[in-house]
PQR file of N, CA, C, O and H, with PARSE charges and radii, in Angstrom:
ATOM      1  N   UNK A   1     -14.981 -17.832  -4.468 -0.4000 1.5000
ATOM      2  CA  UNK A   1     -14.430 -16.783  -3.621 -0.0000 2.0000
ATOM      3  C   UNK A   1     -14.601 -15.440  -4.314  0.5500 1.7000
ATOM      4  O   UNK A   1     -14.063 -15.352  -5.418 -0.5500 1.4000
ATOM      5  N   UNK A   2     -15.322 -14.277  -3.810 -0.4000 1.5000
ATOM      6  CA  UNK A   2     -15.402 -13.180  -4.292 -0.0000 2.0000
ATOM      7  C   UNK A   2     -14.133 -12.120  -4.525  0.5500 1.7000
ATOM      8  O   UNK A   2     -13.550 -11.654  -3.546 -0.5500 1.4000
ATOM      9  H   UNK A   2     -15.759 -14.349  -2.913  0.4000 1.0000
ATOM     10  N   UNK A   3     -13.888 -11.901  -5.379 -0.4000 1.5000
ATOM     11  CA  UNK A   3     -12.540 -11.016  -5.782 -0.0000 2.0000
ATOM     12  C   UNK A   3     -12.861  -9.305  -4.872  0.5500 1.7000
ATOM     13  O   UNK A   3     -13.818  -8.585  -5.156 -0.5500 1.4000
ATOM     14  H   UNK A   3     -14.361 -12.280  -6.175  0.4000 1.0000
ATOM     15  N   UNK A   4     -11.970  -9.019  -3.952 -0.4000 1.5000
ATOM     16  CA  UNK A   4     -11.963  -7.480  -3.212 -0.0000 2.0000
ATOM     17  C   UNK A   4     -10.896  -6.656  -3.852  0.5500 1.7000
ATOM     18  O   UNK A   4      -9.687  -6.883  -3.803 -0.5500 1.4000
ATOM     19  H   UNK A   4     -11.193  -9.604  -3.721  0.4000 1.0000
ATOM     20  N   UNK A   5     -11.665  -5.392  -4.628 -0.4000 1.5000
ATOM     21  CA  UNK A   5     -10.582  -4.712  -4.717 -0.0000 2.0000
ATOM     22  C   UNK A   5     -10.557  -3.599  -4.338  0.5500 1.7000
ATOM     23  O   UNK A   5     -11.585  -3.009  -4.672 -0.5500 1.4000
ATOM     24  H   UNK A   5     -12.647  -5.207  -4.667  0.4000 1.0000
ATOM     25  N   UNK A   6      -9.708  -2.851  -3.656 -0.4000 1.5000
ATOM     26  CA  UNK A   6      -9.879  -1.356  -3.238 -0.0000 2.0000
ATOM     27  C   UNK A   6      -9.275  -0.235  -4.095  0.5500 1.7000
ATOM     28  O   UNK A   6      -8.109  -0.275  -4.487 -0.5500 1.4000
ATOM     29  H   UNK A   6      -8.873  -3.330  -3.384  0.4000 1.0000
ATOM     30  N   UNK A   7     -10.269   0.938  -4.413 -0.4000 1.5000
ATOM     31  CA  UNK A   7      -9.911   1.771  -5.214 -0.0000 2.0000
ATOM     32  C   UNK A   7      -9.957   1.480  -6.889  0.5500 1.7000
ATOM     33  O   UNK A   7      -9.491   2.214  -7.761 -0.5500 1.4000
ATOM     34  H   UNK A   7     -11.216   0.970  -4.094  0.4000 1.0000
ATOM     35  N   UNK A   8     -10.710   0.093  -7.084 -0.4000 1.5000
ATOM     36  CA  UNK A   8     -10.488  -0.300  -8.820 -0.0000 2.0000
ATOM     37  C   UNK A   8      -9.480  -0.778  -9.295  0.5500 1.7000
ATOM     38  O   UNK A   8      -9.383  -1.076 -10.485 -0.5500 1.4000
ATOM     39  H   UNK A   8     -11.088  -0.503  -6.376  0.4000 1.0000
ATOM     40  N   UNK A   9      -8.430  -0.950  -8.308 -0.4000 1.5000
ATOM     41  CA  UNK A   9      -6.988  -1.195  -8.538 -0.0000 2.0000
ATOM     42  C   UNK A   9      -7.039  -2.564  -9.230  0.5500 1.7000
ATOM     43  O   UNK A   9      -8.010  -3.290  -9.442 -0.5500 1.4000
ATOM     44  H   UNK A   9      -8.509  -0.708  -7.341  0.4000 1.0000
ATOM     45  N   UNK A  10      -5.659  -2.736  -9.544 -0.4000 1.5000
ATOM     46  CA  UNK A  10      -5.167  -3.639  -9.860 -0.0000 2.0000
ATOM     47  C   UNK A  10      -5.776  -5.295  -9.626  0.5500 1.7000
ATOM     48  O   UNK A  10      -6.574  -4.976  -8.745 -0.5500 1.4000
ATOM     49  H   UNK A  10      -4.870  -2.146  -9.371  0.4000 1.0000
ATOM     50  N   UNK A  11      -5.859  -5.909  -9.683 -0.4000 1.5000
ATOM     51  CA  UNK A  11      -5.980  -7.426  -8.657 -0.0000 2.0000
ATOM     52  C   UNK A  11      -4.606  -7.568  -8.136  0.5500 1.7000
ATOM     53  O   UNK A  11      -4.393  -7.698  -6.931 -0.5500 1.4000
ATOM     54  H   UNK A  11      -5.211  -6.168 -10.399  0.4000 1.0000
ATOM     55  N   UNK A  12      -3.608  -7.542  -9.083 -0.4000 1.5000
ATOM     56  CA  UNK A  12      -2.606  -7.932  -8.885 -0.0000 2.0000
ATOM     57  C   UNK A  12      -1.685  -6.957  -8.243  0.5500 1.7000
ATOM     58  O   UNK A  12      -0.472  -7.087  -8.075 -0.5500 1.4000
ATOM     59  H   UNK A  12      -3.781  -7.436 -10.062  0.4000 1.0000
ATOM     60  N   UNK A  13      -2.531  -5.851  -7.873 -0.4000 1.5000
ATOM     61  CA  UNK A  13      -1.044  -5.279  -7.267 -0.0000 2.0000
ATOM     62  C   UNK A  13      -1.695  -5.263  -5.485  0.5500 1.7000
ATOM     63  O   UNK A  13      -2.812  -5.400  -4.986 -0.5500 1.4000
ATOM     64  H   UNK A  13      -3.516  -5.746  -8.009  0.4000 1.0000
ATOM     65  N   UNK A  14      -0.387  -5.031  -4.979 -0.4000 1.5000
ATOM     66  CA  UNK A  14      -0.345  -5.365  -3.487 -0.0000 2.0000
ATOM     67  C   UNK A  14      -0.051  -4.025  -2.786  0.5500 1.7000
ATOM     68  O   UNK A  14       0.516  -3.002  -3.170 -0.5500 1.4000
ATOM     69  H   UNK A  14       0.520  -4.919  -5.384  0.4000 1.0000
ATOM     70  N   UNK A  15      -0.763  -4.461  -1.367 -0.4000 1.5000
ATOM     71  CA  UNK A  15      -0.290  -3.158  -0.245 -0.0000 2.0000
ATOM     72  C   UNK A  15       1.404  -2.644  -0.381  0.5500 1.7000
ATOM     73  O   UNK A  15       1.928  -3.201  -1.346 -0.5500 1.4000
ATOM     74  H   UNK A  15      -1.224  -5.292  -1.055  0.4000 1.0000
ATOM     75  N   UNK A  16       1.904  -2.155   0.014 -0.4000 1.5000
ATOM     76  CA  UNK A  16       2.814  -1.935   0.098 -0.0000 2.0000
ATOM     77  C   UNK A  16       3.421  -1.516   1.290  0.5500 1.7000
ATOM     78  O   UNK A  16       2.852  -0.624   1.919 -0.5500 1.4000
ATOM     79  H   UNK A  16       1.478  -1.703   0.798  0.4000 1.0000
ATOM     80  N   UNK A  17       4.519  -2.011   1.744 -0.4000 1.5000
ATOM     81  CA  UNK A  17       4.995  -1.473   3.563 -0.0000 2.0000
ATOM     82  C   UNK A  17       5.872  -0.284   3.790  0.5500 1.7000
ATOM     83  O   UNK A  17       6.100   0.322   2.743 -0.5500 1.4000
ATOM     84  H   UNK A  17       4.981  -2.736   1.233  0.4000 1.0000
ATOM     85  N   UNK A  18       6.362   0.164   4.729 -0.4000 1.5000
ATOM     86  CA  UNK A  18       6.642   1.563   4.917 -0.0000 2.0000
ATOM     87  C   UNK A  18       8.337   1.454   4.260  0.5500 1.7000
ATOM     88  O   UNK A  18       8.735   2.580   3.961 -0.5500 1.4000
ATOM     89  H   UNK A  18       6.177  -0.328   5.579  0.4000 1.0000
ATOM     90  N   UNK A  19       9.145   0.596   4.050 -0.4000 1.5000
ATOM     91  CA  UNK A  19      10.250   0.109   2.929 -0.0000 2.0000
ATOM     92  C   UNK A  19      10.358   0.688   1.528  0.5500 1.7000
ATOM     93  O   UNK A  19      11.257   1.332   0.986 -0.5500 1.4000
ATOM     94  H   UNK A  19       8.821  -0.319   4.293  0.4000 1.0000
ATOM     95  N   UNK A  20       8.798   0.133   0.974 -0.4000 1.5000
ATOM     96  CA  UNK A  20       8.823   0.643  -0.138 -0.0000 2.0000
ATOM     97  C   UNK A  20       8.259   1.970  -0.209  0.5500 1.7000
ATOM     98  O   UNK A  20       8.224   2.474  -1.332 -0.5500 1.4000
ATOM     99  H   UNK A  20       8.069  -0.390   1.414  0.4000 1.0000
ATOM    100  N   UNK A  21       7.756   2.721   0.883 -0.4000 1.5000
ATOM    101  CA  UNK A  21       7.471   3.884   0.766 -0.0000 2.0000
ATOM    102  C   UNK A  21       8.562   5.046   0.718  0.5500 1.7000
ATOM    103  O   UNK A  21       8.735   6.017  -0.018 -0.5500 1.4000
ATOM    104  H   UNK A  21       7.784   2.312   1.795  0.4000 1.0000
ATOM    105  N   UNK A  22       9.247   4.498   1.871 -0.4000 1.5000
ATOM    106  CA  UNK A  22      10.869   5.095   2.134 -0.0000 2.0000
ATOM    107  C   UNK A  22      11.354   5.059   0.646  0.5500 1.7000
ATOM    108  O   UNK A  22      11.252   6.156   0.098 -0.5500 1.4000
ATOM    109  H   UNK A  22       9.107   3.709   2.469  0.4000 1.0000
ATOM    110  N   UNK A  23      11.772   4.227  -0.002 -0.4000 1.5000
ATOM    111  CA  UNK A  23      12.277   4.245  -1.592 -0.0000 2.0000
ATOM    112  C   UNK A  23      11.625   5.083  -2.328  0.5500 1.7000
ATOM    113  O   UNK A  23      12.320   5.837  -3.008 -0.5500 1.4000
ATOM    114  H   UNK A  23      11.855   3.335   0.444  0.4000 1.0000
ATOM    115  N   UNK A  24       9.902   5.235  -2.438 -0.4000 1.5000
ATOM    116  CA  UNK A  24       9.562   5.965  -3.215 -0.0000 2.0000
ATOM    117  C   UNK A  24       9.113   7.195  -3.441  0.5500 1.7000
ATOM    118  O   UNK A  24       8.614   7.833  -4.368 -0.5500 1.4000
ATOM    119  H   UNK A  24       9.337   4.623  -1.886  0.4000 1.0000
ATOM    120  N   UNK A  25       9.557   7.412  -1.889 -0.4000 1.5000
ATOM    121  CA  UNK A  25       9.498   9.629  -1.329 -0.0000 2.0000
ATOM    122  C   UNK A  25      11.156   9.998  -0.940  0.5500 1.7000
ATOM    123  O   UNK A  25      11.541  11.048  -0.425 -0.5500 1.4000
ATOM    124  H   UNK A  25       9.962   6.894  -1.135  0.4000 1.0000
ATOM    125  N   UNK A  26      11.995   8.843  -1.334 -0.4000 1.5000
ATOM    126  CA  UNK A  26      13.507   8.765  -1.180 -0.0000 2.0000
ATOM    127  C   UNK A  26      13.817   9.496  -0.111  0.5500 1.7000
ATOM    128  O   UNK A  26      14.601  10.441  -0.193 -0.5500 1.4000
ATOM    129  H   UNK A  26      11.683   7.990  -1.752  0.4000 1.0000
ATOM    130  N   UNK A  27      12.987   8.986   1.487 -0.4000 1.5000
ATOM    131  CA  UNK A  27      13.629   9.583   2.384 -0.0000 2.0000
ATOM    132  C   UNK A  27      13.664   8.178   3.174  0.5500 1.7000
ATOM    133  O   UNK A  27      13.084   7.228   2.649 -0.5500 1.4000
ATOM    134  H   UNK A  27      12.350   8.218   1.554  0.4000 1.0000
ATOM    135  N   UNK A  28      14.588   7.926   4.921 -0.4000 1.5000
ATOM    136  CA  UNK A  28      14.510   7.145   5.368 -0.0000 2.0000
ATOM    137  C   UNK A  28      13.440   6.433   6.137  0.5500 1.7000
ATOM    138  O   UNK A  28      12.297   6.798   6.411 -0.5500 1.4000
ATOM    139  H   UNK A  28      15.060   8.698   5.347  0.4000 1.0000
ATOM    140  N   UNK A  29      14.181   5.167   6.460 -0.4000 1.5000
ATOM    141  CA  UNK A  29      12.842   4.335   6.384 -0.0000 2.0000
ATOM    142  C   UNK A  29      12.294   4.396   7.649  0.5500 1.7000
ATOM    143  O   UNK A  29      11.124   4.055   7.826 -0.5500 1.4000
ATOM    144  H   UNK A  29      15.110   4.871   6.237  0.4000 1.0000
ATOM    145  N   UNK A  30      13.128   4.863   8.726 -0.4000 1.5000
ATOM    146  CA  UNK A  30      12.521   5.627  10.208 -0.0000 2.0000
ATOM    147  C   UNK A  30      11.349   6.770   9.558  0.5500 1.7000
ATOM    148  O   UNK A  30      10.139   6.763   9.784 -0.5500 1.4000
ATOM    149  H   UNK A  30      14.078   5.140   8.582  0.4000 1.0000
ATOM    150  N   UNK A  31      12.169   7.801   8.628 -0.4000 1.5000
ATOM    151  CA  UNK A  31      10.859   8.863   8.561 -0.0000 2.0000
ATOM    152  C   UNK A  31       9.215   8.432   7.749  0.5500 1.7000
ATOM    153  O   UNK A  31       8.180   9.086   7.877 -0.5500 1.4000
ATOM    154  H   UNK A  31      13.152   7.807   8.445  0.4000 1.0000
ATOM    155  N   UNK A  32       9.401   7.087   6.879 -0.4000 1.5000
ATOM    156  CA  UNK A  32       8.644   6.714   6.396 -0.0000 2.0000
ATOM    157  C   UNK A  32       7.840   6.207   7.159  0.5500 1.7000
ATOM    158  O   UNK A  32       6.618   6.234   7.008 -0.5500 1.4000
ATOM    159  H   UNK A  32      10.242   6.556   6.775  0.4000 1.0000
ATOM    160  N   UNK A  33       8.528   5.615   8.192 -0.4000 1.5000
ATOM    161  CA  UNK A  33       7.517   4.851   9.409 -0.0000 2.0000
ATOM    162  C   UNK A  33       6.512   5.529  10.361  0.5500 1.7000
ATOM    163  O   UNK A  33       5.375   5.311  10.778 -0.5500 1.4000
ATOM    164  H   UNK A  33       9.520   5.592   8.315  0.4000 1.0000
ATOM    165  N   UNK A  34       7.882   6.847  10.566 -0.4000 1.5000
ATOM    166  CA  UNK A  34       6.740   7.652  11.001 -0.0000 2.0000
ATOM    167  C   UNK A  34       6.038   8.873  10.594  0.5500 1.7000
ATOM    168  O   UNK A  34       5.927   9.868  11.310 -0.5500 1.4000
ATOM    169  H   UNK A  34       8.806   7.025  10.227  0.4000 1.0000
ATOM    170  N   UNK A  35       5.528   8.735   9.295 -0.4000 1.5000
ATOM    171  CA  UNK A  35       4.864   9.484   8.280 -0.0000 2.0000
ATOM    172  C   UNK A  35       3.376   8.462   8.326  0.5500 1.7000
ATOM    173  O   UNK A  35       2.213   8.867   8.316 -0.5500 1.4000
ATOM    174  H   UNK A  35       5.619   7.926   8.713  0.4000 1.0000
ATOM    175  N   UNK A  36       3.747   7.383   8.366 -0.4000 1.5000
ATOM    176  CA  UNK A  36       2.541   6.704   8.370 -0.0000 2.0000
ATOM    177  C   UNK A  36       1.881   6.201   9.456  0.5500 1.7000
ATOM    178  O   UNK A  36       0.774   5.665   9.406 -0.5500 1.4000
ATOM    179  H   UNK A  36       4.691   7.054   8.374  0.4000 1.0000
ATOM    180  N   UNK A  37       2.708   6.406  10.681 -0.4000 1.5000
ATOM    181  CA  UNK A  37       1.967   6.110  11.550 -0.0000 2.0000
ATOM    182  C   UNK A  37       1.292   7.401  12.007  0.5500 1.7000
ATOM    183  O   UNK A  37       0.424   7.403  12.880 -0.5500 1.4000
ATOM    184  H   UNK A  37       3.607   6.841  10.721  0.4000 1.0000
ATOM    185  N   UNK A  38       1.725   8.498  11.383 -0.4000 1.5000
ATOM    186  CA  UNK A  38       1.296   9.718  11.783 -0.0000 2.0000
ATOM    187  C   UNK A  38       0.480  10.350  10.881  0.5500 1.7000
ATOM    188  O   UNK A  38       0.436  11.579  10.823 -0.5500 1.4000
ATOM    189  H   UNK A  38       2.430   8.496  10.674  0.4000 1.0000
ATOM    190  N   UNK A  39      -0.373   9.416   9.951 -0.4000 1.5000
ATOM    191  CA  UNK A  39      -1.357   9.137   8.437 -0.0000 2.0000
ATOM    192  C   UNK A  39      -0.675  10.861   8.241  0.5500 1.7000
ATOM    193  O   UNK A  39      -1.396  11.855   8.154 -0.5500 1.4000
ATOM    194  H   UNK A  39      -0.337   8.418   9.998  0.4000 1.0000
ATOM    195  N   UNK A  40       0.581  10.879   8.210 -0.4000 1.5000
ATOM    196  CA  UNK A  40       0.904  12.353   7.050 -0.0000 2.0000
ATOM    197  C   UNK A  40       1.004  11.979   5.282  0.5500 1.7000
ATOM    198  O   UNK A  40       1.107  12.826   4.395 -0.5500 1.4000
ATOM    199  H   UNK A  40       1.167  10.072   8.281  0.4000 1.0000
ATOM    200  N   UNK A  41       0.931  10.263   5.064 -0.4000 1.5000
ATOM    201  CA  UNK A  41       0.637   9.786   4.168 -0.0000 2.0000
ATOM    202  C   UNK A  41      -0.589   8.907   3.768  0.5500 1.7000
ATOM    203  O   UNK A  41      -1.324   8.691   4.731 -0.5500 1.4000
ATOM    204  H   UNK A  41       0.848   9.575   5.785  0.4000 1.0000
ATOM    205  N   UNK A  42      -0.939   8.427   2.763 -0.4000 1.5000
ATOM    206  CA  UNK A  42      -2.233   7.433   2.837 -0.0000 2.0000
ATOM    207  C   UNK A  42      -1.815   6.333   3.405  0.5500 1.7000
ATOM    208  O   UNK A  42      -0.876   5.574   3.162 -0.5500 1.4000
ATOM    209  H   UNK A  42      -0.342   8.602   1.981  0.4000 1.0000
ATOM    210  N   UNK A  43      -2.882   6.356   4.426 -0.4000 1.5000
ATOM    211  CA  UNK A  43      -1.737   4.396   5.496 -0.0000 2.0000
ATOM    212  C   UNK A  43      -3.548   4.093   5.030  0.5500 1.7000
ATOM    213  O   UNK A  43      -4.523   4.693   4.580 -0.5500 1.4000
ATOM    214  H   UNK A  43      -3.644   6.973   4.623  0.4000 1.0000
ATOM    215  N   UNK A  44      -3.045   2.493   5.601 -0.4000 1.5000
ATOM    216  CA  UNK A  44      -4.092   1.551   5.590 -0.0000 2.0000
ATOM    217  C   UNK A  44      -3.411   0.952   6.953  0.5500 1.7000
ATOM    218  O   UNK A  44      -2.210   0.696   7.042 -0.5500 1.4000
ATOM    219  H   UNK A  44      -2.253   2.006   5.967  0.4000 1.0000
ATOM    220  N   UNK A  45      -4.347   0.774   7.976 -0.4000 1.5000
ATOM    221  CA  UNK A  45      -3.865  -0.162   9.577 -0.0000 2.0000
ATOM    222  C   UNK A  45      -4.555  -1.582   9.230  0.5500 1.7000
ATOM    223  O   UNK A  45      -5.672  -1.911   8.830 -0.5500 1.4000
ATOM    224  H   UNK A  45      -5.322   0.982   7.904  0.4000 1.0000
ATOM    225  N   UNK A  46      -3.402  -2.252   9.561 -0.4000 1.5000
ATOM    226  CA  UNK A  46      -4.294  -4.123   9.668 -0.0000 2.0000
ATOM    227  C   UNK A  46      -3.506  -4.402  10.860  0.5500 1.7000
ATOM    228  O   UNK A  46      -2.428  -4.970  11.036 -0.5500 1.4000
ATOM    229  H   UNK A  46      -2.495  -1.986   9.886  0.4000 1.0000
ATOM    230  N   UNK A  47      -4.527  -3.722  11.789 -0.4000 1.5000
ATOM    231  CA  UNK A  47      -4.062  -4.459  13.362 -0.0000 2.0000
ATOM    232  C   UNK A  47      -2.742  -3.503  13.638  0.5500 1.7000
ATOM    233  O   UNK A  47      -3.008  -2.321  13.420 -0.5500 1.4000
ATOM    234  H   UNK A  47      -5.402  -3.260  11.646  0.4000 1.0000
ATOM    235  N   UNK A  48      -1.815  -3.660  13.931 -0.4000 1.5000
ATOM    236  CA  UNK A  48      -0.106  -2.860  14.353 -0.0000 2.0000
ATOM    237  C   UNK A  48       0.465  -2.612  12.605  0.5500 1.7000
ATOM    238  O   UNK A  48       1.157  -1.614  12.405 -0.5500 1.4000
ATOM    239  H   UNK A  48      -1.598  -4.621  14.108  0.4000 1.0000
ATOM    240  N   UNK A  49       0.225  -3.309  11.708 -0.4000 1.5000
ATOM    241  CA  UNK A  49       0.908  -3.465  10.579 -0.0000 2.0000
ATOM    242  C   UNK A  49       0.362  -1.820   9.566  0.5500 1.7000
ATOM    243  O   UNK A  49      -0.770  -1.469   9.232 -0.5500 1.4000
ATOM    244  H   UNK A  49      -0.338  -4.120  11.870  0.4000 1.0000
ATOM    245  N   UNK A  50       1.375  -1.314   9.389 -0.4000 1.5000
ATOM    246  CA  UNK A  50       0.611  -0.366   7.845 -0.0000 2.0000
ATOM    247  C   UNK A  50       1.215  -0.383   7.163  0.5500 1.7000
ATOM    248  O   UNK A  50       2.440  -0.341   7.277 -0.5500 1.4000
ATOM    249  H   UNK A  50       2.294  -1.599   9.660  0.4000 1.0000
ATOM    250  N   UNK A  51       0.350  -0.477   5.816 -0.4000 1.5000
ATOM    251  CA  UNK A  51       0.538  -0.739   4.820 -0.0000 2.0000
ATOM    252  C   UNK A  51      -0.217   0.870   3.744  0.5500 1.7000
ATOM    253  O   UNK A  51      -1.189   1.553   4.066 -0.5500 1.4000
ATOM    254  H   UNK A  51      -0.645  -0.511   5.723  0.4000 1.0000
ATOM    255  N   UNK A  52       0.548   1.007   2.663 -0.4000 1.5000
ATOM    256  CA  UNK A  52      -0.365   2.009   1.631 -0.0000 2.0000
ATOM    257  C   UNK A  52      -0.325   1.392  -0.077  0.5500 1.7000
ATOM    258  O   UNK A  52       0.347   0.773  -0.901 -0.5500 1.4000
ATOM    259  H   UNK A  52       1.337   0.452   2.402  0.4000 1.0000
ATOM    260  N   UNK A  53      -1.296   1.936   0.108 -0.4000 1.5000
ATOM    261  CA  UNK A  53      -1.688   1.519  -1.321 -0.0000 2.0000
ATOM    262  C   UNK A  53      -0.637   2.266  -2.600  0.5500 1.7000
ATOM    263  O   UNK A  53      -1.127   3.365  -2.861 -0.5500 1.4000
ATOM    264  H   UNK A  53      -1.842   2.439   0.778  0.4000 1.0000
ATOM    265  N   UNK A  54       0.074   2.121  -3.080 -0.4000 1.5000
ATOM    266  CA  UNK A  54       0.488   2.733  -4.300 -0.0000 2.0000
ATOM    267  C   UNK A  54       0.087   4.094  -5.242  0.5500 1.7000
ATOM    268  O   UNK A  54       0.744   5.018  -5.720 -0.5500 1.4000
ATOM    269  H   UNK A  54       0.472   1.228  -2.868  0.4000 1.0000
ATOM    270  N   UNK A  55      -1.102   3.776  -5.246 -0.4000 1.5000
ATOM    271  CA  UNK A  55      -2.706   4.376  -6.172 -0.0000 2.0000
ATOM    272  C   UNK A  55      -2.611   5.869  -5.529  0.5500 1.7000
ATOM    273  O   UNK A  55      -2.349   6.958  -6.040 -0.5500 1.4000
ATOM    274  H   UNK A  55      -1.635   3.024  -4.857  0.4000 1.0000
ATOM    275  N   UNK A  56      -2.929   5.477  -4.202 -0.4000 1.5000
ATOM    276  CA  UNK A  56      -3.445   6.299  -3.422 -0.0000 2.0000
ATOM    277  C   UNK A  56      -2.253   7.269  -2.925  0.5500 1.7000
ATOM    278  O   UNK A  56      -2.443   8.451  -2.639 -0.5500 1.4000
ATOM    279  H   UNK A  56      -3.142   4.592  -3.787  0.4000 1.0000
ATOM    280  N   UNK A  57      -0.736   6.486  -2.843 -0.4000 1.5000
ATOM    281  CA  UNK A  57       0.306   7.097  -2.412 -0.0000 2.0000
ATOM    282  C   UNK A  57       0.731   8.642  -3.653  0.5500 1.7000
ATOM    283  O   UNK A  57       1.038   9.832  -3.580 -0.5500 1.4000
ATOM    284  H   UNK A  57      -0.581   5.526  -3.075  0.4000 1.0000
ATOM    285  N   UNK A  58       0.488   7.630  -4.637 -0.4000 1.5000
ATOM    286  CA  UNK A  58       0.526   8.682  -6.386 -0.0000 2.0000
ATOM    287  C   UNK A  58      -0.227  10.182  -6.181  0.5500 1.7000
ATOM    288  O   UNK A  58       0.195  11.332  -6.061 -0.5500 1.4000
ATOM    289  H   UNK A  58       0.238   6.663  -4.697  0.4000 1.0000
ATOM    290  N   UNK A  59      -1.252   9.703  -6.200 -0.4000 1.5000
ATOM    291  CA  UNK A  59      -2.163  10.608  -5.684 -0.0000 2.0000
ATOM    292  C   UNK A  59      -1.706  11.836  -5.004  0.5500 1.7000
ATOM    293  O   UNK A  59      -1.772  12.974  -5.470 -0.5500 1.4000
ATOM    294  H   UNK A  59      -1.594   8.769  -6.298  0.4000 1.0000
ATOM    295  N   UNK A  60      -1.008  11.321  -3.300 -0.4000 1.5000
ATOM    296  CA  UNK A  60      -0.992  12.154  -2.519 -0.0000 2.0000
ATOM    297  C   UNK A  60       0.115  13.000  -3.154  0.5500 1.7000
ATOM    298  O   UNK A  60       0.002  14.170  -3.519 -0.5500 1.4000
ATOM    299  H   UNK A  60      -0.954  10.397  -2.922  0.4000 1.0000
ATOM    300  N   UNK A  61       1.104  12.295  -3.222 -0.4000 1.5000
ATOM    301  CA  UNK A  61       2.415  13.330  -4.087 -0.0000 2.0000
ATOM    302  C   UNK A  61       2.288  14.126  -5.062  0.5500 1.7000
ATOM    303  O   UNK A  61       3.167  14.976  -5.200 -0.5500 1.4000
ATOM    304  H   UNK A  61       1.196  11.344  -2.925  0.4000 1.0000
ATOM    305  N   UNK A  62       1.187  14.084  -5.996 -0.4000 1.5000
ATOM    306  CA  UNK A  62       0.879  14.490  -7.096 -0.0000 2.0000
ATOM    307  C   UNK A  62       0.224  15.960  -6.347  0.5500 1.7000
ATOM    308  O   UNK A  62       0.691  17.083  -6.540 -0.5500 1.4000
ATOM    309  H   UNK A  62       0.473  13.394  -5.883  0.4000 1.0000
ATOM    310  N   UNK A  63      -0.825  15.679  -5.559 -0.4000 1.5000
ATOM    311  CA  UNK A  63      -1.978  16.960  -4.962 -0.0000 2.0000
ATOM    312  C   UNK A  63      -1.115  17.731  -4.466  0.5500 1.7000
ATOM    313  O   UNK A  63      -1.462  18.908  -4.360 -0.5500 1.4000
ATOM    314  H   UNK A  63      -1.204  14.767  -5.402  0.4000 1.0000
ATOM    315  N   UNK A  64       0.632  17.256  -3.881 -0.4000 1.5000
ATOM    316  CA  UNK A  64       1.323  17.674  -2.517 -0.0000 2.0000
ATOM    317  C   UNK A  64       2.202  18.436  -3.116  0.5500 1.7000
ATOM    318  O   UNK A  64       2.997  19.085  -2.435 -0.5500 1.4000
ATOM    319  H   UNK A  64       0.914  16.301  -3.968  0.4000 1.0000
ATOM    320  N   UNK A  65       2.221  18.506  -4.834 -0.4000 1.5000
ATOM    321  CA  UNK A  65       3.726  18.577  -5.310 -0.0000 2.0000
ATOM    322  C   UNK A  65       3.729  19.858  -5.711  0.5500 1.7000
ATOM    323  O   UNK A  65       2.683  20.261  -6.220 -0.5500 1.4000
ATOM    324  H   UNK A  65       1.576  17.979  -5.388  0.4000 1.0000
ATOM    325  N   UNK A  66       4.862  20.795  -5.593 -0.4000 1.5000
ATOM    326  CA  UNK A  66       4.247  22.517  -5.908 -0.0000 2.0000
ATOM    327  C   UNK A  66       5.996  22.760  -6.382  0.5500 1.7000
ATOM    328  O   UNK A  66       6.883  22.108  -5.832 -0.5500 1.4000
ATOM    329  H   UNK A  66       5.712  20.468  -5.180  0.4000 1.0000
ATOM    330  N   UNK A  67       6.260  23.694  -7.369 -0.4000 1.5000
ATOM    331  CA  UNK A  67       6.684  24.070  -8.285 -0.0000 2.0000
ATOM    332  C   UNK A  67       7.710  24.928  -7.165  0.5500 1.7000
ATOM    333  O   UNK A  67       7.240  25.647  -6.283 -0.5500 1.4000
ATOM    334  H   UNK A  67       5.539  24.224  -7.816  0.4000 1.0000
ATOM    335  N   UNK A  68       9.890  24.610  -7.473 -0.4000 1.5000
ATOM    336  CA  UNK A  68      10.567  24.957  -6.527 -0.0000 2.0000
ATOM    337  C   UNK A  68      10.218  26.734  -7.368  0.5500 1.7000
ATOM    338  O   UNK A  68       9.686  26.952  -8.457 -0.5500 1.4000
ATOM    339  H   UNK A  68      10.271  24.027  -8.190  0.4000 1.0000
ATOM    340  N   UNK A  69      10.836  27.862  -6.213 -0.4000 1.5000
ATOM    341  CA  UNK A  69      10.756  29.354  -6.381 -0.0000 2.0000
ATOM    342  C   UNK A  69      12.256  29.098  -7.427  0.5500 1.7000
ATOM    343  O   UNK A  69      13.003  28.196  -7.050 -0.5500 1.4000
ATOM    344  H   UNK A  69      11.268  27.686  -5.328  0.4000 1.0000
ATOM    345  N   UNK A  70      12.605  29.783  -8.532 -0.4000 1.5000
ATOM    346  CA  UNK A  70      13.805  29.804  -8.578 -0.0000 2.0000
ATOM    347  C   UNK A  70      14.787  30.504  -8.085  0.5500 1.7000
ATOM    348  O   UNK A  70      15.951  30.219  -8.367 -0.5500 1.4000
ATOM    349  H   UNK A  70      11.998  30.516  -8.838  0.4000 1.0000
TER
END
């Protein structure tokens, strides 16, 4: 069986669902749901289901993240 990995990632690490996204932009899990169905984050679609990659989620927060005015 040929090993697929997307992005170089991990083997072992997994999609992740809009739950753990909610936890890790610490907003709710309605707005997480619809952040990704509205790709305002990195989604991945499998059929109705989205899922994001971790990697890619890092990423976006990192490019997104800008310094508060004091």
């Amino acid at each position: 069986m040929q090993e697929i990995r997307i992005n170089d990632r991990d083997p072992g690490e997994t999609l992740k669902d809009p739950r753990w996204l909610a936890q890790r932009l610490n907003v709710s899990y309605e707005r997480a749901r619809q952040m990704g169905r509205r790709a305002e984050v990195p989604t991945i679609r499998i059929g109705k289901l989205i899922r994001h990659d971790p990697a890619a989620v890092d990423r976006w927060i990192a490019e997104n993240t800008r310094e508060a005015r004091p």
